[in-house]
C-alpha positions in Angstrom: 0.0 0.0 0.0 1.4 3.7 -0.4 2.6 5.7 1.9 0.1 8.5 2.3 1.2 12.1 4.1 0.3 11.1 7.4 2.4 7.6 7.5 5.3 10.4 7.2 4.3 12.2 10.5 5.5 11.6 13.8 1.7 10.8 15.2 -0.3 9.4 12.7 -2.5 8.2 15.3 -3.7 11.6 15.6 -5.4 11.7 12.2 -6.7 7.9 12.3 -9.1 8.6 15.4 -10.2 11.2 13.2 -10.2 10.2 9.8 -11.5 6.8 8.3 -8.7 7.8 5.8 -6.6 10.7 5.7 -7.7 13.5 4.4 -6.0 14.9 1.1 -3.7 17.8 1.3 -4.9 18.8 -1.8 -6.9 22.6 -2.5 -6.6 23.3 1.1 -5.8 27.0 2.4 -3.0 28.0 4.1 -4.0 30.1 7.5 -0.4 30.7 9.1 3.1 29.7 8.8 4.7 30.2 11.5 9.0 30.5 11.8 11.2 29.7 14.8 15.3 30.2 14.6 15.7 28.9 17.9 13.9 25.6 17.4 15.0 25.1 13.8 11.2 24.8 12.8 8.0 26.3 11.0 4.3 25.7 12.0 1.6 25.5 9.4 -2.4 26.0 10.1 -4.3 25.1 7.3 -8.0 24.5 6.6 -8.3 20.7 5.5 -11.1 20.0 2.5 -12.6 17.5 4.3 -14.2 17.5 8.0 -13.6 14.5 10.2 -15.7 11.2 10.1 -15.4 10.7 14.0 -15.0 14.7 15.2 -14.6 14.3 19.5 -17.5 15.6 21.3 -15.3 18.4 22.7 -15.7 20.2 19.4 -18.2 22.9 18.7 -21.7 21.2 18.1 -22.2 22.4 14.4 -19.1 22.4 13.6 -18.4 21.7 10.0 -14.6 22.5 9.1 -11.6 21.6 10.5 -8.1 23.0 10.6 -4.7 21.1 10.9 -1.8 22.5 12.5 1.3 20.8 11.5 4.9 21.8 13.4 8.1 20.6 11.2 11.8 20.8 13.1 14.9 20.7 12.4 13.9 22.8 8.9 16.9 24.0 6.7 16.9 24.5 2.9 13.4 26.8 3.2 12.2 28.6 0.4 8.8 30.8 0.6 7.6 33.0 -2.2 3.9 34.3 -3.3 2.8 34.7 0.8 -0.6 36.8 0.6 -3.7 37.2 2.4 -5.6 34.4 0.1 -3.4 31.1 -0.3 -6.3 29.1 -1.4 -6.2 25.9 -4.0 -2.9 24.6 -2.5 -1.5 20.8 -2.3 0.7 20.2 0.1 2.9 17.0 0.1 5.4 15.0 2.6 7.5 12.5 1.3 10.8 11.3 2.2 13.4 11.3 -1.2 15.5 8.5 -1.0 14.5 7.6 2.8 16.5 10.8 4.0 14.8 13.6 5.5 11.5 14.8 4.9 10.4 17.3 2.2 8.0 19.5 2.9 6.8 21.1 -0.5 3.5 22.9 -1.1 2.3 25.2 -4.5 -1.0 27.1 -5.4 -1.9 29.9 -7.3 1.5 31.7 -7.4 1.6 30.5 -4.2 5.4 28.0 -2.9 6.8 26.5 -0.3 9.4 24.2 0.0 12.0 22.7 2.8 13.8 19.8 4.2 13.2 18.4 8.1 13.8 16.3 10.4 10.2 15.3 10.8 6.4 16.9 11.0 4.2 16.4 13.9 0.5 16.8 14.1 0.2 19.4 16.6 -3.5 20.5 16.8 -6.7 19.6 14.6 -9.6 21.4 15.6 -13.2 21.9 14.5 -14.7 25.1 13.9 -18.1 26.4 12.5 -17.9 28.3 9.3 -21.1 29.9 9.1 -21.2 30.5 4.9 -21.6 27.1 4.7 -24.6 25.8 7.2 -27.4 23.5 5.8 
């Protein structure tokens, strides 16, 4: 079977309580990155395309969306260009070239991203209630 984005994190186990399958990383929207020197890393908060099959009962009762805040460290090699207030329609992808360190590499809309790591946790996923679309 192939590797999908979230065999590549640290805490995969974090998605699969959520998720029947991961979601795709595909035309999701970029909320904040986040950069640390000291740590070596960048954070990521994105707005996944698809909400959770099994969302915890802690979450807001109508809520529909969900965000997914991903933390990579030990980052080097970063390249950003095309940051603006609307990164929408971008694909995100984690693989690891080779079996050495992870790429992190992202594009949309004039819109890139792209570094090496150490690894990529799954920090946060939480639900949320976007009004705009309500039944």
């Amino acid at each position: 079977m192939e590797e999908t984005w979230n065999d590549m994190v640290d805490n995969p186990e974090s998605i699969r309580h959520l998720y029947e399958i991961p979601p795709p990383l595909d035309g999701v929207e970029i909320a904040a990155i986040d950069l640390s020197r000291e740590a070596s890393s960048l954070t990521i908060r994105l707005f996944l395309p698809t909400f959770p099959d099994h969302p915890p009962a802690r979450w807001p009762k109508r809520s529909n969306r969900a965000t997914l805040t991903l933390d990579a460290y030990g980052v080097d090699g970063l390249k950003l260009s095309g940051w603006g207030r609307s990164i929408i329609g971008v694909t995100l992808d984690i693989s690891r070239p080779r079996g050495g360190r992870l790429s992190l590499r992202a594009a949309g809309r004039g819109f890139k991203l792209a570094l090496e790591c150490d690894g990529v946790r799954v920090s946060n996923v939480n639900g949320y209630v976007r009004e705009d679309i309500l039944n």
